[in-house]
N, C-alpha and C positions, 0 to 999 in steps of 0.2 A: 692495448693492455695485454698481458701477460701473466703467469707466475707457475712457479715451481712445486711441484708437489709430490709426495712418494706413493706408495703401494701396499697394502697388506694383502696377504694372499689368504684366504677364508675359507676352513674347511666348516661347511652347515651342512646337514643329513636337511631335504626339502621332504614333508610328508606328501604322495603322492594324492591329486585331488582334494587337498585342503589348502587354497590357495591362502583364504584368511588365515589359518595358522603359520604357514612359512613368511606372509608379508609381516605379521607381528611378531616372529623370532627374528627378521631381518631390521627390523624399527630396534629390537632390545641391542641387536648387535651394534646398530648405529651409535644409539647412546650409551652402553660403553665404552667406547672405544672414543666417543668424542669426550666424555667424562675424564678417560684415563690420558687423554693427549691431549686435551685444554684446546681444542684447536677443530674445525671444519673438519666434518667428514661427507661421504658422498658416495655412492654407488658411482663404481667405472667398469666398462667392459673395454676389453682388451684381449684382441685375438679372437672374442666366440665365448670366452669366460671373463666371470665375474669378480670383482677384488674393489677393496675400500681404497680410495684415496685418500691420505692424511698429509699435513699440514709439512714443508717441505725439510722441516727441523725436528720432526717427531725422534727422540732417540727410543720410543719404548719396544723395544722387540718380538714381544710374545703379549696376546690378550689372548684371556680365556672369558668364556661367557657362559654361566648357566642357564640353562633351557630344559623345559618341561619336555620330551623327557631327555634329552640328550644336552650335551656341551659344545660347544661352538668353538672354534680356535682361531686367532687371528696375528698370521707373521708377517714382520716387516721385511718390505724384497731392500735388495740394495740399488742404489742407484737412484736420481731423478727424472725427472719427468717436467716438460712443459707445456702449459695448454695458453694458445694465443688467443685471442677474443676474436680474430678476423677471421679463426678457422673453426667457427665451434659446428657439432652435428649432433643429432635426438642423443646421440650416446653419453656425450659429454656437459651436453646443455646443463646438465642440472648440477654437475660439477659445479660452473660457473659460477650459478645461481648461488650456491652453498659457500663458496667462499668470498663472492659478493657481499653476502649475509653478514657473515662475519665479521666482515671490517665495519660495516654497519654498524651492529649491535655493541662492538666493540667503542667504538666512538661513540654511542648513545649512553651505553653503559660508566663514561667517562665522562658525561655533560655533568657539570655541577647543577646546574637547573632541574634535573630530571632523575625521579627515580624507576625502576622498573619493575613492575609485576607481572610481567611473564616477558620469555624469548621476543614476543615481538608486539609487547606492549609496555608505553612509557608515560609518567605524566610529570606533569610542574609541581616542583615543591610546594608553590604558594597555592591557597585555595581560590577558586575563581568569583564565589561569593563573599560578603561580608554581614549575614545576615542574625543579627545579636541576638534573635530569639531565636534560632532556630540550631537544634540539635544536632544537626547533619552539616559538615564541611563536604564540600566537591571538589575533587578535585580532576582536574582536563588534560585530556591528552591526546592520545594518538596509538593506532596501531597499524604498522606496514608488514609488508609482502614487497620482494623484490622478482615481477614477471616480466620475464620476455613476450616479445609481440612480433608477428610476422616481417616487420619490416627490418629486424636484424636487432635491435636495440633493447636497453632492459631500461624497464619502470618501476619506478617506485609508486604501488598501489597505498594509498595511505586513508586514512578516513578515521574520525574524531572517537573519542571514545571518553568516556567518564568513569570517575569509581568515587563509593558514598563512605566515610568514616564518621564514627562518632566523633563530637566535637572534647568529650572528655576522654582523658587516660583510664586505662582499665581498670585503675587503683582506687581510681575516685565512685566507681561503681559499687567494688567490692569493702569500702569504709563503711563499718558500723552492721556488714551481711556477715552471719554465720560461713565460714568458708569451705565447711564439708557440703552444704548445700549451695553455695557457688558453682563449684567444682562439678557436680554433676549438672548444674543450669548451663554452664558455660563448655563443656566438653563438646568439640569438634568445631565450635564456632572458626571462625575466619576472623584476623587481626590483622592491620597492618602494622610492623612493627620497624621501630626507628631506633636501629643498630648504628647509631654516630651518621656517617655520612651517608651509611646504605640503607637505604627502606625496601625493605622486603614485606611478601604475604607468610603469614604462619598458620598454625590452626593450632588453637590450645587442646591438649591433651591435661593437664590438672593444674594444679596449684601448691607452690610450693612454700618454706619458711620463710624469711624473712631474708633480702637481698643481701645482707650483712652478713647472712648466718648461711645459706646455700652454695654448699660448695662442688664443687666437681675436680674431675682430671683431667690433665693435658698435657700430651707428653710429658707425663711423670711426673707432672707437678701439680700440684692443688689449689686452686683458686675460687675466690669465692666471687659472686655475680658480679655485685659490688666492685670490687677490687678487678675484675678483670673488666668494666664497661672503664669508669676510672682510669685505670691506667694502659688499656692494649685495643682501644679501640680509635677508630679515625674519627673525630671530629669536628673540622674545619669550617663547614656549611651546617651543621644541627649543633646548637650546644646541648651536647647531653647532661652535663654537670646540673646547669639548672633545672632538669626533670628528673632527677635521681635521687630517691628521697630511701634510706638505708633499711625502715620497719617496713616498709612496703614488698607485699608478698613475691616470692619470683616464679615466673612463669615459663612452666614445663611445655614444650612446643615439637610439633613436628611439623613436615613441609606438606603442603597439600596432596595427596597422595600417596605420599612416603610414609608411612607406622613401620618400616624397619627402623627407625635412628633420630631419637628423642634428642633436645636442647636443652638448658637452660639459659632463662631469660629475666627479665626483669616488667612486674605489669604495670610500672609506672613508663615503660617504652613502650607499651600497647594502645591502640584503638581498634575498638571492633570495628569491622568493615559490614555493609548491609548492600543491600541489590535492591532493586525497584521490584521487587516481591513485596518488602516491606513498606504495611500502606506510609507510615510518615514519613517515606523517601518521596512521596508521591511530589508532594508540591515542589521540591526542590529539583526532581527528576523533568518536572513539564518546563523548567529554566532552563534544561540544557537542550531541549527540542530544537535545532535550528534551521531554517529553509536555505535554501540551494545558493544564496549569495552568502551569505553568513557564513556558512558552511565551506563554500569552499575557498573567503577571505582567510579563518583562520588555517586550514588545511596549508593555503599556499605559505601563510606566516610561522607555520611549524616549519615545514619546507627551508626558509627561508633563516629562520635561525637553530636550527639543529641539525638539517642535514648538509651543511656547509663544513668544508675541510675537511672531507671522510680521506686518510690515506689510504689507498692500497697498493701493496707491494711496490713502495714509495711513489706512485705515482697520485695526486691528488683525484678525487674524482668529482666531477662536474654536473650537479643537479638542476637541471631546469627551474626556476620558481613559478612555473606555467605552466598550469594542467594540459595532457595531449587536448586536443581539440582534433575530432574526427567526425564523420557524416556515418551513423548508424541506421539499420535497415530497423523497420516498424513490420510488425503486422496487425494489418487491419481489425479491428472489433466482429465479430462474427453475425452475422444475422440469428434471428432468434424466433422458436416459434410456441405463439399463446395460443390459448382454450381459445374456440371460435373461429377458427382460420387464421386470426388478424399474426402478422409477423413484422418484426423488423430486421427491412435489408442490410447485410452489410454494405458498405461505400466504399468506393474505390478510394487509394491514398492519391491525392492532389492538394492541388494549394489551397480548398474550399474544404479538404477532408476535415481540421479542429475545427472549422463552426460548426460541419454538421453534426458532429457527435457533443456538442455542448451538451446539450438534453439527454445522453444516453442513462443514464443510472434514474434520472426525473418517469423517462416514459417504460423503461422497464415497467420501476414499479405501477404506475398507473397502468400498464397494460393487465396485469394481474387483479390490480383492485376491478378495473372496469370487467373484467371477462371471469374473472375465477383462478384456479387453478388449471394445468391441464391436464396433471394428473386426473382420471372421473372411476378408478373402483372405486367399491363400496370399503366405506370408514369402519372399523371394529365398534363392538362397545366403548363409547364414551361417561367418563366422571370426572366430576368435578367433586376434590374432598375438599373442605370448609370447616375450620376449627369451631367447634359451639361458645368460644369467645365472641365470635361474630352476631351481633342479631339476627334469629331466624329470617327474618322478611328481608333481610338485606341480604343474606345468603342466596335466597329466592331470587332476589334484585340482580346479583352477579351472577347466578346462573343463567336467569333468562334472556341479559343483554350479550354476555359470552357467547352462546347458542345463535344471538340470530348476528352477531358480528362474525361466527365461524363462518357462516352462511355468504356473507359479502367472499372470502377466501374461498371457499369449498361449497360449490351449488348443492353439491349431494350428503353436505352435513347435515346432520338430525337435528341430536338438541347434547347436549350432558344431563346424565344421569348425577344429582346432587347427593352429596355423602355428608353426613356432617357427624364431627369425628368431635370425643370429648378432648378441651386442651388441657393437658396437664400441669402444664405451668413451669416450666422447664425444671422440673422435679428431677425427671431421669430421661433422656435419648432413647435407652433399651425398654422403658416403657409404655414412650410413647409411642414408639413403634409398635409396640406390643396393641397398645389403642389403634391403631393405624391398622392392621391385620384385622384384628376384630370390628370393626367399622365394615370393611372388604368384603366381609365374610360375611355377616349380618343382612348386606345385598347382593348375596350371589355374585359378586365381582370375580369372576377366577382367570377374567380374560380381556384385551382388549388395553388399552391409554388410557391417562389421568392425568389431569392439571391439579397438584395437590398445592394449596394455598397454606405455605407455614405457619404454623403458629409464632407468635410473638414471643420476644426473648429478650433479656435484658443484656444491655450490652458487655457487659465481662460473659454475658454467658454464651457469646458466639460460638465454641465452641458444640456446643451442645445441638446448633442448629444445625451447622454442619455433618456431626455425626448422626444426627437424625437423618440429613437432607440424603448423607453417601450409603446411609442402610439400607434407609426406602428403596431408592435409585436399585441398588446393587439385588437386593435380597428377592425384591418381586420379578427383575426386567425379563425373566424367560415368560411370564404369566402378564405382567401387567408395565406398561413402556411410561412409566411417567417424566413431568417436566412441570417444575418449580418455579414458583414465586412468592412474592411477601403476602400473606394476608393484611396486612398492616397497608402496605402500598395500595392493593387496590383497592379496599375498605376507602381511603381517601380521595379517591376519586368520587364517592356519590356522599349525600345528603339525604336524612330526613326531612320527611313533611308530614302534616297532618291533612287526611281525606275524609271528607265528606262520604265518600261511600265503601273505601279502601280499608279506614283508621289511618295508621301511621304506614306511611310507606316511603322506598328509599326511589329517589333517581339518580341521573349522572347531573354532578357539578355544570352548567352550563356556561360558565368563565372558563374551568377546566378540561373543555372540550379535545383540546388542543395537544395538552400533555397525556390525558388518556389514548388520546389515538394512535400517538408516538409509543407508547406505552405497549400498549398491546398489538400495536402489530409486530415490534421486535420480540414479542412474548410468543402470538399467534406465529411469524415466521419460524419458530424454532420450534413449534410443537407439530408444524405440518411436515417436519424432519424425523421429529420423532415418530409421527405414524409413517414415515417413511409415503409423501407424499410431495410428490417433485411439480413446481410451481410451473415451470415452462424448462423449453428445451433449445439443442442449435435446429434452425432451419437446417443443416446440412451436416450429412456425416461428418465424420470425423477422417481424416487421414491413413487411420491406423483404424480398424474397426471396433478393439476390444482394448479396450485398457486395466489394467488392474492393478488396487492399490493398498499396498500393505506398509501396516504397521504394527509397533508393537508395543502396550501399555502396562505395566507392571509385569504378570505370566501372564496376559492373554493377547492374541494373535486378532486383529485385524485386517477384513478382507474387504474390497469395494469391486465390484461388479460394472463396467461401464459400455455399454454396446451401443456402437456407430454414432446416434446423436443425443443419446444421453434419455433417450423416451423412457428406455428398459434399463436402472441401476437397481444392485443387490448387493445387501448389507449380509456377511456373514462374521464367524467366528470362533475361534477354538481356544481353550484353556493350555497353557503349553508351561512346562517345568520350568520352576523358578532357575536365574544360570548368576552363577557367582563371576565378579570379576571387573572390569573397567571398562566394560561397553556396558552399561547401562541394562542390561537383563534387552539387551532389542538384537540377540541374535539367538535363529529359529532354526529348528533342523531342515533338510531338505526333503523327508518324508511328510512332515506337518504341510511343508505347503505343499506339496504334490496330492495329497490327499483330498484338502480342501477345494484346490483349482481341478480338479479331476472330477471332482463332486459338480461343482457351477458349472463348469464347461461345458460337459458332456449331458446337461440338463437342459442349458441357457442357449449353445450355439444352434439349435436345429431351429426353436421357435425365432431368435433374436437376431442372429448373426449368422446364418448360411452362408457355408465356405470362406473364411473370412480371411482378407488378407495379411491381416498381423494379429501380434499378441504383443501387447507392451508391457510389463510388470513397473509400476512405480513404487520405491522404495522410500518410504521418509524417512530422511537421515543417510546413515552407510550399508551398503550391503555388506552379506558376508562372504559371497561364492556360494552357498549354499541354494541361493535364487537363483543364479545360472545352473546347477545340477541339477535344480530340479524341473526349470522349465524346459531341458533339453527330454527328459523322461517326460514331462507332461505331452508335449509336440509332436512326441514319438506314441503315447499313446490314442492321441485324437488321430493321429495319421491309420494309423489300425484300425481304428471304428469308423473310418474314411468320413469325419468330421472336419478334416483340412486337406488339406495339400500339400504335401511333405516337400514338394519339388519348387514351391512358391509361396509358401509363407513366410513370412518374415517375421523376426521378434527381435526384444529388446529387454534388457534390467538398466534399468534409468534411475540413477540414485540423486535426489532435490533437496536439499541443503537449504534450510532458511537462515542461517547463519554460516559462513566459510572461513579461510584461513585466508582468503584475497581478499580485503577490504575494497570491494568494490563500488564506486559511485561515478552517476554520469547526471549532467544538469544539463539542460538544452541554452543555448545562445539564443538570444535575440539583443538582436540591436551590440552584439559587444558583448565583451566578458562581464561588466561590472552589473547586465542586465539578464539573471540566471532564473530557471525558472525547469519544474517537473519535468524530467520528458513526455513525451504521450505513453499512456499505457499499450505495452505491446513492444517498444523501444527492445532490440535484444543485441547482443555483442557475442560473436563466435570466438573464442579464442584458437578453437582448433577443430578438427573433424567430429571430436569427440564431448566439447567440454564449450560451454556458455554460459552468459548471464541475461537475465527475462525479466524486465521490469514489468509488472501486473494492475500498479495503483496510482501509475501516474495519469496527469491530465484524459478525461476530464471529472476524473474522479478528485473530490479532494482529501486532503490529509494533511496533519499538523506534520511541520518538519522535510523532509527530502527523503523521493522513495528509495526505499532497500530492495533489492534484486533477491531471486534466488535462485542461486549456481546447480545448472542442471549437466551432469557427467552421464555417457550412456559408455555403460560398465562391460557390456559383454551385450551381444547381439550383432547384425545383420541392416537394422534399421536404421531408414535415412534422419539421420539426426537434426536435422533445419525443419525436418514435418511433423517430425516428433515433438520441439520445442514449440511450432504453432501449435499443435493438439492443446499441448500443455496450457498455453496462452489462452485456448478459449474455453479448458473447462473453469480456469481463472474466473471466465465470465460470469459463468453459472452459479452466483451470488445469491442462493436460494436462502439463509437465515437473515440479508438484510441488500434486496434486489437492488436499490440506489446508490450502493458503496460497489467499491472493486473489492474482489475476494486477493486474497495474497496469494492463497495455494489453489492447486487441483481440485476439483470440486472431490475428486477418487481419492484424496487426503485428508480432504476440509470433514469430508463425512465419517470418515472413520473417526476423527478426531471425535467430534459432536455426538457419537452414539457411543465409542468406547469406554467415553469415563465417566458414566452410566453404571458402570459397573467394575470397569478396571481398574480397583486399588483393591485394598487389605479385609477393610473394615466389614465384617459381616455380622450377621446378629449374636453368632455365640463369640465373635471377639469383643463387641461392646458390650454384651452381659458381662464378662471375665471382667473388660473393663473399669465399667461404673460399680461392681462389687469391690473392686481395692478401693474404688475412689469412698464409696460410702459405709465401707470396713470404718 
């Protein structure tokens, strides 16, 4: 294969040492320029310099592009150009790739069967359920990537995907609703909307008159919704006639992202769309769960009838309907070491390696329960608060058996100090905090963990537990580290009795033995986090000696601490300014984090890590360049303090991805294709020197569905990337909130996550005062 393509020559000013802002002024030039030519575009070098390749018909001469703070200019050379597929190299690869796409998307985007809601996501008109009571249509699909692989060839990476609409039109909602109070209900939501043949995502911005009566301009002519769905739109595959009803309201839309350039619409063509966020997507969502045969039957059957007859550049092109089948390297589960000496080996990989690791998540945890933890400082001040909804004696009841079940967990736990707080009866959140404080205060509590058992709430009033549950959390955690559960829930675990020398007194349910224990130790594992008290560790260093793992949650910066085998980890943190814009507020100066690692470092390495041979920074999510500038200043200041070795250290920025743009999935064979089944956890896939995928939770852990991977890129750095991906693989291990299951992330991830939002949102006491004052104005 072959094809022809031209050249624009690109003058961009690149800002020196801000790599993140030049690759996202060279992303805006991209889409420009593919916007204004309808056609593949693609970075080419030629000669040593840089220039856009477009589509080999582009007649548009001159693009300009504005850029904060400069303008971009983009001219068309004369002449073409051919790239053959038998001669591609790193330079042109991605040429390839991008006009492969094309043709692609271009043919999907022309399936009658299939609508599309993003570049390289498609589903089926029909919905995959037919379930009369339920509110939620599903509807199945697919999203691909087209990569290249060592052996010269390109794949179509593809893997299933779903999206939830309501089963009503948006019209049928807003019958019989005030629609100035609509209008602010429904502003920003997400619709799919069915524009004749083309189904598209929208997001409402308001509500407007009547489809009959809403007019607009176009090219100079006026037309009203009505009249132009009616008479100018395609509808061959949807009849819209029959959903277009003239009094029903029209709807004001822009595209996801986009608030430069408003639509009008029609919200009898509307359905909200919803995500598995939303609990009553729940049940509909655990239907589209599928295991590794299922999954990759219909994968192949999409395969199979959609991407058949793709032209390019008149040559048809030729999909396998059989997924690659390749022999992937594993690494081994890591040895572990508990309270008491007692450890578990890791095992060499042989043909005996999956039975013996049948039991691994079973003996974990029994290792812990029989020996302790192995964490042994001493525990802060412990409470336990207790709403005075609860009977006293039962209050009594739960603290004393909490206390000596801490004690199974933590040899050197005490007891809790009991609090019992007045419930106010979900009156006001700011109140009851306010109770909550004065409870605290009344026993000297100004320091140390709390297990605070909520007060009870009725169920429209969840909200209110909530903002209770994120003030407490947030308002104390520099003074007092608490961790939540229902009063209600553990209150049902015990029973009254009448005593002969006691009175009335409470035990535990002894039929409910079973469920309390499942109960609380997922409770107990995740308060032993909170007091920052780590269950077991590896037998053996680590590869890399220091790992360190940043995130970022609302404005505050998350830091994890992790030396050689995980004995020694440190939870820090900094407040850092709110940042406007389309990364999500998760990119940090390079001062912040040089400060902060500068701080740990030069504290932690002389007890924990003498002379160590690397430094690995994990990134959750994307970096910015900002992590490479500052760990070359960090590197360079430990080398000064002669805390390292400047001539032999090695480091890395490692950016982990739980979600990617390469849909990627691998099933293990046995016996044949038709007999698919989890890989083993550990299973990983190099794509390049630089860039892999790390399955964490397969075999023999188990899990509803086919494990997800997550795509590990090492961004800048020195460090060998294959030891880095094992590190990665065994702090995986280190499943310390629930030791039986496999962890998905980094343990140097997992933790920030579990302590950050704690306290990393909005909500503070004087924002829920302000609050529940307009509400009870």
């Amino acid at each position: 294969m072959k094809f022809p393509f031209k050249l624009m020559q690109l003058e961009l000013q690149e800002i020196e040492n801000d790599p993140a802002l030049n690759n996202r002024n060279m992303q805006k030039v991209l889409m420009k320029i593919a916007s204004v030519t309808s056609g593949p575009v693609a970075v080419y070098f030629k000669d040593g310099k840089k220039f856009i390749a477009v589509k080999a018909d582009t007649e548009v001469e001159n693009v300009e592009i504005s850029l904060a703070p400069m303008i971009a200019k983009a001219t068309l050379l004369p002449g073409n150009y051919d790239l053959n597929f038998n001669s591609l190299t790193s330079n042109n690869r991605e040429l390839a790739i991008r006009f492969l796409e094309f043709a692609v998307k271009e043919h999907l985007g022309n399936h009658p069967k299939l609508w599309r809601y993003s570049a390289y996501q498609y589903f089926l008109r029909k919905p995959i359920f037919n379930e009369p009571h339920s509110q939620i249509d599903v509807f199945s699909g697919f999203n691909f990537k087209i990569v290249p692989q060592p052996d010269g060839h390109f794949y179509i990476a593809l893997d299933l995907s779903y999206k939830y609409t309501d089963k009503k039109f948006l019209h049928e909602h807003l019958a019989g609703e005030d629609i100035e109070v609509m209008k602010k209900r429904l502003k920003g939501r997400k619709c799919l909307y069915f524009g004749g043949d083309s189904w598209y995502q929208v997001q409402i911005a308001s509500l407007g008159k009547a489809i009959k009566e809403q007019d607009f301009a176009l090219n100079g002519k006026k037309y009203t919704v009505l009249d132009w769905a009616m008479k100018h739109t395609k509808s061959e595959t949807f009849n819209m006639q029959k959903h277009l009803f003239p009094d029903t309201p029209a709807l004001i839309f822009n595209y996801p992202g986009n608030t430069s350039k408003y639509f009008n619409g029609a919200a009898c063509l509307a359905k909200m769309l919803y995500t598995t966020a939303d609990d009553f997507v729940n049940g509909m969502h655990n239907k589209t769960i599928q295991n590794p045969n299922n999954r990759f039957y219909y994968l192949r059957t999409f395969i199979k009838h959609n991407f058949q007859g793709i032209v390019f550049n008149g040559v048809e092109l030729k999909v396998n309907q059989y997924p690659l089948s390749e022999t992937l390297k594993i690494f081994p589960l890591p040895g572990l070491k508990f309270n008491n000496g007692i450890e578990m080996k890791s095992l060499v990989l042989d043909e005996r390696y999956e039975r013996a690791i049948e039991d691994f998540g079973k003996l974990r945890r029994a290792n812990i329960m029989r020996n302790g933890i192995l964490n042994k400082t001493q525990f802060n001040p412990q409470y336990l608060l207790v709403p005075d909804s609860i009977d006293f004696q039962l209050a009594k009841a739960i603290q004393s058996t909490f206390s000596k079940d801490m004690k199974l967990y933590a040899r050197n736990f005490e007891e809790f100090t009991l609090i019992v707080y007045k419930d106010l009866k979900s009156s006001s959140a700011y109140r009851q905090y306010n109770e909550i404080k004065d409870a605290l205060s009344r026993h000297n509590a100004t320091h140390g963990n709390a297990l605070f058992l909520l007060p009870d709430a009725e169920v429209e009033s969840a909200y209110y537990i909530r903002n209770l549950h994120d003030c407490v959390k947030k308002n104390f955690y520099k003074s007092i580290k608490f961790q939540c559960a229902s009063a209600r829930k553990v209150a049902s675990f015990y029973s009254g009795y009448s005593d002969r020398e006691n009175g009335y007194i409470f035990k535990l349910n002894q039929d409910g033995l079973r469920s309390y224990r499942s109960y609380i130790s997922n409770l107990f594992f995740e308060y032993l986090i909170v007091n920052q008290k780590w269950a077991y560790a590896l037998s053996q260093p680590l590869n890399h000696d220091i790992y360190i793992g940043l995130d970022v949650h609302d404005h505050y910066a998350g830091f994890l601490f992790f030396y050689r085998n995980g004995e020694k980890i440190v939870f820090d943190y900094t407040e850092v300014s709110n940042r406007t814009g389309t990364f999500r507020n998760e990119k940090i100066s390079a001062k912040v984090i040089i400060d902060k690692l500068l701080e740990n470092l030069k504290r932690h390495i002389p007890q924990h890590a003498k002379n160590p041979n690397s430094i690995i920074l994990l990134r959750d999510g994307r970096s910015f360049g900002e992590e490479g500038k500052a760990m070359k200043t960090v590197l360079g200041e430990l080398a000064k303090d002669g805390l390292i070795d400047a001539n032999k250290i090695n480091w890395g920025i490692v950016d982990i991805h739980k979600n990617t743009a390469i849909p990627y999935r691998v099933a293990l064979e046995k016996g044949g294709y038709n007999n698919l089944s989890n890989p083993i956890s550990g299973t990983y896939k190099l794509f390049d020197a630089t860039t892999g995928f790390l399955f964490t939770t397969g075999y023999p852990f188990k899990i509803p569905g086919t494990v997800q991977p997550i795509h590990i890129t090492l961004v800048e750095g020195n460090a060998d990337f294959e030891s880095v991906m094992q590190d990665i693989f065994h702090q995986c291990i280190l499943a310390f909130s629930a030791p039986d299951k496999g962890g998905s992330l980094p343990v140097v991830l997992k933790l920030i996550d579990t302590m950050i939002r704690s306290f990393a949102h909005s909500l503070t006491e004087k924002s829920l005062e302000e609050q529940e004052e307009q509400i009870f104005d």
